[in-house]
C-alpha positions in Angstrom: 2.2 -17.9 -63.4 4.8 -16.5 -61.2 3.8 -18.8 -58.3 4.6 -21.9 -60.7 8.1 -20.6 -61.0 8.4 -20.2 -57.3 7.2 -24.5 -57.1 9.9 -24.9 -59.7 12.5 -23.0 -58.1 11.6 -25.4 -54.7 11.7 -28.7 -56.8 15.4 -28.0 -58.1 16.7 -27.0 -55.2 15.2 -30.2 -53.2 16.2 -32.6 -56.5 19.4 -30.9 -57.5 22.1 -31.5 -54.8 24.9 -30.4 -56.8 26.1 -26.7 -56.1 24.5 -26.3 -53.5 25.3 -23.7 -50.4 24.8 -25.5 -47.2 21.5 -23.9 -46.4 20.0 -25.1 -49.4 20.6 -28.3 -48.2 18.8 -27.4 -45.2 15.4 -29.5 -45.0 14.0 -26.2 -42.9 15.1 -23.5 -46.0 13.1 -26.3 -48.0 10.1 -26.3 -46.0 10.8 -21.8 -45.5 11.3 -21.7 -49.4 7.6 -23.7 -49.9 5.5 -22.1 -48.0 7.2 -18.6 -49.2 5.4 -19.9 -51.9 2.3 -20.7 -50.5 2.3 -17.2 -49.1 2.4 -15.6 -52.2 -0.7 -17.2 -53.3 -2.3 -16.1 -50.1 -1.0 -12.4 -50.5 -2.2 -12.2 -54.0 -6.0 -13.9 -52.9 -6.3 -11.2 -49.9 -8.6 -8.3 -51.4 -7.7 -4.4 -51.3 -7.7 -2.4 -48.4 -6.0 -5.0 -46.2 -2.5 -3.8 -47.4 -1.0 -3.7 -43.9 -1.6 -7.4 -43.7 0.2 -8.0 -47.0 2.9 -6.4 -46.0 3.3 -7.8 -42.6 3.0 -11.4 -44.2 5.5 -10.5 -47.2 8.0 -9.5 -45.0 7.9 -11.8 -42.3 8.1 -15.1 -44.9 10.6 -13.6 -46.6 12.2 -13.3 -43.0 12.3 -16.7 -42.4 14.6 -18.2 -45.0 16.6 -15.3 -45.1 17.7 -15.6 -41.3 18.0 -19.7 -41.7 20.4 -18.8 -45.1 22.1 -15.8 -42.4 22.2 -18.5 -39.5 23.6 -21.3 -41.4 26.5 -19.1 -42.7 27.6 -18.2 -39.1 30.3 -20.1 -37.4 29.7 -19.3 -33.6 26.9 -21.4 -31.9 25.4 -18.7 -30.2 25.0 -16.5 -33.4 23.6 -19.4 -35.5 20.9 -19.8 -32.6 19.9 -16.4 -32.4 19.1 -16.5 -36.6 17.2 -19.6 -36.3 14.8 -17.8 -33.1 14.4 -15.0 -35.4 13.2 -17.3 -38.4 11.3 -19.2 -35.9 9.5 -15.9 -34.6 9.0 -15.0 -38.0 7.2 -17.9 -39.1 5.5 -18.0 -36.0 4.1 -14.1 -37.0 3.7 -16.0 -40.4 1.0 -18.5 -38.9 -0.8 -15.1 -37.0 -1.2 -13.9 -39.9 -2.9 -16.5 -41.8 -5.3 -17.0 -38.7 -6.5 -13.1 -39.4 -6.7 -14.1 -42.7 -9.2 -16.9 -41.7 -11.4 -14.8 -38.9 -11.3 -11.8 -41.9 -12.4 -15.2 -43.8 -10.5 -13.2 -47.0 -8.4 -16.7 -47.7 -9.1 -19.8 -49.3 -9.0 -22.1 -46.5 -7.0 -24.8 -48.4 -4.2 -22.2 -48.4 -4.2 -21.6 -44.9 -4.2 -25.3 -44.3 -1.4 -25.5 -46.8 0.6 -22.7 -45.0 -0.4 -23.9 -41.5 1.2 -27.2 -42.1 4.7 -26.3 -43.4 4.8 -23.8 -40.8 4.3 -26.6 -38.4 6.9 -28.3 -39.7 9.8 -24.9 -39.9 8.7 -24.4 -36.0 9.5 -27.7 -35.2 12.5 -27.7 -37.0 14.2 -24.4 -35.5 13.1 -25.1 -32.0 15.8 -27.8 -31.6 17.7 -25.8 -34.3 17.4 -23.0 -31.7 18.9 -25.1 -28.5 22.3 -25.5 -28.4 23.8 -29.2 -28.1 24.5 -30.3 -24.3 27.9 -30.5 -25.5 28.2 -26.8 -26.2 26.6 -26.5 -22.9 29.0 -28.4 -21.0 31.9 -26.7 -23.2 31.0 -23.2 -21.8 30.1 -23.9 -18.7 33.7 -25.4 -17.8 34.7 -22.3 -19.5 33.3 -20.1 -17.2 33.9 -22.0 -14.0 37.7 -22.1 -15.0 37.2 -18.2 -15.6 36.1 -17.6 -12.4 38.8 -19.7 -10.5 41.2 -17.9 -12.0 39.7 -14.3 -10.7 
């Protein structure tokens, strides 16, 4: 029942619009927020005595739209960046752990698949988030060549 809420909660934020913080408007949180979703399902299928797996899965997809929400609240470039590598390393943890789910075969497969493809999608999506713009570049690289004629 809870993981219908969870859909819910992902259909009103992507329907909404109004009221929304920027990161909500964020097709990436969307896609974070889904398969947070999805990973609940797979969390509750995965049988006792593989607790350490659950937990390593719980908190690294919570980790992912956490830092994009973190990152997208930052002003500076180079902090934004370095929230949107640590969501992208957490989702890419996120897709580790759903291939031990599938050699431990302890998944339903159509979950992984699930799972597999939204994280597909986030990685793609924070890689470029990830790279600054070749304007920024050019921006601090005449910034440090004028630095270093003034020394």
């Amino acid at each position: 029942m809870a993981n219908e809420r969870v859909h819910v909660y992902v259909l009103v934020l992507v329907n909404e619009g109004n009221n929304m913080l920027d990161h909500e408007k964020l097709d990436v949180y969307q896609c974070a927020i889904e398969f947070l979703a999805v990973s609940v399902k797979v969390m509750k299928s995965i049988p006792k005595g593989h607790s350490s797996l659950v937990d390593q899965l719980k908190r690294a997809s919570w980790s992912i739209p956490l830092n994009i929400a973190e990152g997208c609240g930052k002003t500076g470039p180079a902090d934004k960046e370095r929230f949107y590598a640590i969501a992208r390393g957490s989702a890419m943890e996120c897709a580790a752990a759903l291939d031990v789910c599938g050699v431990l075969r302890i998944t339903d497969p159509k979950l992984q698949k699930e799972g597999k493809v939204l994280l597909t999608r986030v990685v793609a999506m924070l890689t470029k988030m990830c790279r600054p713009d070749e304007k920024y570049r050019a921006r601090s690289r005449a910034r440090v060549g004028a630095r270093s004629r003034d020394q």
